[in-house]
N, C-alpha and C positions, 0 to 999 in steps of 0.2 A: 587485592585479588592476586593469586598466584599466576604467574602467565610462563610458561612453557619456552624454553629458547630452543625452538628447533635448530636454526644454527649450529648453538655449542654443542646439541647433542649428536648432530648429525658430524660435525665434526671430530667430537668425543668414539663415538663409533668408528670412524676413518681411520683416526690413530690408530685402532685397537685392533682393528683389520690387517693394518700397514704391520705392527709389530709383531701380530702371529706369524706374518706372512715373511716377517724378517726371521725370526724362530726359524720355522720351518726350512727357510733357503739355506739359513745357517747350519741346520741341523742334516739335512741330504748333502750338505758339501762335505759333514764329518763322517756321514756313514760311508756316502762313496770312497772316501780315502780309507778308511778300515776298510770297507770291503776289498778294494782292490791291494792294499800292502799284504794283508793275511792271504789275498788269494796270489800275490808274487810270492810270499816267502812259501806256499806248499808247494808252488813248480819248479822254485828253485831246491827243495826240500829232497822233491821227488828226483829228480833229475842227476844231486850230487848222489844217494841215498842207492838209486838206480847203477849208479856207476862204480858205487863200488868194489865190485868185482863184475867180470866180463856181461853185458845184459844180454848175449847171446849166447852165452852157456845157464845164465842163472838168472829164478823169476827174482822177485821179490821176495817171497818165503824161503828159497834156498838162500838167499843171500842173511835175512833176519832168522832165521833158525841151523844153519849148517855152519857157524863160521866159528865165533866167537860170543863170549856176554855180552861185551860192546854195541855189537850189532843185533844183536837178538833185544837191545833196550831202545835202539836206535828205531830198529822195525815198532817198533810200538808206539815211540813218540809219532814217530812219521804218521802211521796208519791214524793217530789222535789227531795230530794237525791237520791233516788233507781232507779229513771226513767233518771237524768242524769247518772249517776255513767254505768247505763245498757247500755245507746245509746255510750258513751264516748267510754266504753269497746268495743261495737261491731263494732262502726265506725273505733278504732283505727285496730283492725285486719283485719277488711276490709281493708284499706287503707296497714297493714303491708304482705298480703297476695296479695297485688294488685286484687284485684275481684275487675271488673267492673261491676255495678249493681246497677246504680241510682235505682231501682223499690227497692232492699232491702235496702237502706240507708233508702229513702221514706217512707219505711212500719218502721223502725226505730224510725224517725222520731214521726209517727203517734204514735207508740205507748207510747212514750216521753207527748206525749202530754195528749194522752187519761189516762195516767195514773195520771199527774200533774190536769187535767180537772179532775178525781176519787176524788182527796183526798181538792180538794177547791170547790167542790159541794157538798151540807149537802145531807144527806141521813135518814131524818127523816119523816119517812110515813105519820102521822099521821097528823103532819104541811106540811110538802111539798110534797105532793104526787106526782105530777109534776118531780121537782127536783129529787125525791127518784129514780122515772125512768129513769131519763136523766142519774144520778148516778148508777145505776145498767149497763145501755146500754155501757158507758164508761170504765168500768171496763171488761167490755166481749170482748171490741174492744182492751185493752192493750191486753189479751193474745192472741186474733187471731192476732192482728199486732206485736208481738213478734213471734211468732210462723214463720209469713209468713216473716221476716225479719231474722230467725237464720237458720231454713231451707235450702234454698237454699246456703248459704253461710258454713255451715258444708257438704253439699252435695259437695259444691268445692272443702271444703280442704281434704274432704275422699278420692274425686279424685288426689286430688296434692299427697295427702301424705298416701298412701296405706295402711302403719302398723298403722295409725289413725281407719283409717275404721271401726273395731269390738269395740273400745273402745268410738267411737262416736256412735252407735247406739246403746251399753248397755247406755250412760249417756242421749241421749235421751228418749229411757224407761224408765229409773227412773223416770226424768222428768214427760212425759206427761201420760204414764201408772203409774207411782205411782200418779200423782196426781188426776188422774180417781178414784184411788182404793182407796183412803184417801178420796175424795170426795164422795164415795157410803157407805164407813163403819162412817164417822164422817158430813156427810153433808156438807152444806155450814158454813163452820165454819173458827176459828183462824187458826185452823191447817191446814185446807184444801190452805190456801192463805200461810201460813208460810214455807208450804212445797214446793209450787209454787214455791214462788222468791228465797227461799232458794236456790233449786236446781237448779233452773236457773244462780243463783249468781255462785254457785260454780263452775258450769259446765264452766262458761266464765271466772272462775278465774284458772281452770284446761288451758284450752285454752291461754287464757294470759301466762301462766309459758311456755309452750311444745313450741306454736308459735312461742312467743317473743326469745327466748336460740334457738332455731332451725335457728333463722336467726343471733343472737347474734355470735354463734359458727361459722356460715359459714364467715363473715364477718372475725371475729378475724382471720380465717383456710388464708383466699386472704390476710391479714393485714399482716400476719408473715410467710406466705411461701417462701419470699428470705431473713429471716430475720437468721444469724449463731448463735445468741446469745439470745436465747429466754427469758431468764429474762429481758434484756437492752430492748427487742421489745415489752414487755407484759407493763412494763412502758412505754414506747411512746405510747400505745393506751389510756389511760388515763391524761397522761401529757399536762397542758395546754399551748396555745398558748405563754401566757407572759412570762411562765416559763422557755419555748422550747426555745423564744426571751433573756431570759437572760443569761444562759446556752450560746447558738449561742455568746454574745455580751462578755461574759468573755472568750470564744475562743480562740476571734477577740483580744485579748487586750494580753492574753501572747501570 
């Protein structure tokens, strides 16, 4: 008669548990480092990009469209970096926060594009008047479709995550209250846009560190809770599959 070993199965399961869960931990430690190097290289991006000529005489568009070709190819990579680098970062916390919310991925999206559509539309009045406007209308629509995309989705994790709360409404301040107030004392200028994505950058790379470790630590806390040897466990969360295979197969042999 066939008899059932719960045991081996229930331990067969255990494994199987332990190793997704190893996947998993392994796999948020790779995206949190992609997310935050792409989201250092757009503010360092922005920032040299920004400087190239005076940011208090020149936005961004005089500087990528008034100067040289150089610069006018520069403004475009730029505008492609920062706008992925932005969407990458906020889809991945979305996704690592589970918020269900196709409408902000959507507004994401949009403003992915309207920023990439900003910086490959010249903006030179005087030849393209036309253009100059469709260029100005697209740059107004990245910050409202940023806005309406980070919004609701810090309003979730204030909720999920309580002791968040007062430190996400001071970085929102900075944000769009400092950039009101950069904008009424310096105009539409380099600084008024440098301090935008700046602070927007940072606030999403504040978010990426706290986020990404907040789920990193619970994961590691389930990984090594029946684990008596905490150094032998903290390697197995790192330890690769072939490696764990050859380990296992020179066991098997003495």
């Amino acid at each position: 008669m066939f008899r059932i070993n719960r045991e081996k199965i229930s331990q067969e399961l255990n494994n199987k548990d332990l190793l997704e869960m190893q996947k998993d931990l392994i796999k948020q430690r790779k995206i949190r480092i992609l997310v935050m190097s792409f989201l250092l290289f757009a503010l360092v991006f922005t920032i040299v990009f920004g400087t190239l000529e005076s940011p208090f005489d020149y936005t961004l568009s005089n500087i990528g469209n008034h100067f040289n070709s150089e610069y006018r190819l520069l403004f475009i990579i730029w505008a492609l970096t920062c706008a992925l680098a932005i969407q990458f970062a906020i889809i991945a916390l979305i996704r690592l926060e589970e918020y269900q919310s196709k409408t902000c991925t959507v507004f994401v999206v949009l403003a992915t594009f309207s920023l990439i559509a900003t910086g490959i539309i010249p903006a030179v009045l005087e030849d393209l008047p036309f253009w100059h406007a469709v260029h100005t209308i697209t740059s107004g629509l990245t910050a409202l479709f940023l806005l309406l995309s980070i919004i609701p989705f810090v309003r979730f994790v204030s909720r999920e995550n309580p002791r968040l709360r007062n430190v996400v409404a001071v970085w929102l301040f900075i944000i769009w209250i400092g950039s009101i107030l950069v904008l009424i004392f310096f105009g539409k200028s380099g600084i008024f846009e440098i301090w935008f994505f700046v602070s927007n950058i940072l606030f999403l790379l504040y978010l990426s560190l706290i986020l990404f470790e907040e789920k990193i630590v619970k994961l590691s806390i389930l990984f090594l809770k029946d684990e008596d040897n905490l150094n032998l466990a903290i390697e197995k969360l790192f330890i690769s599959k072939e490696k764990l295979r050859k380990i296992e197969n020179e066991a098997d042999d003495v």
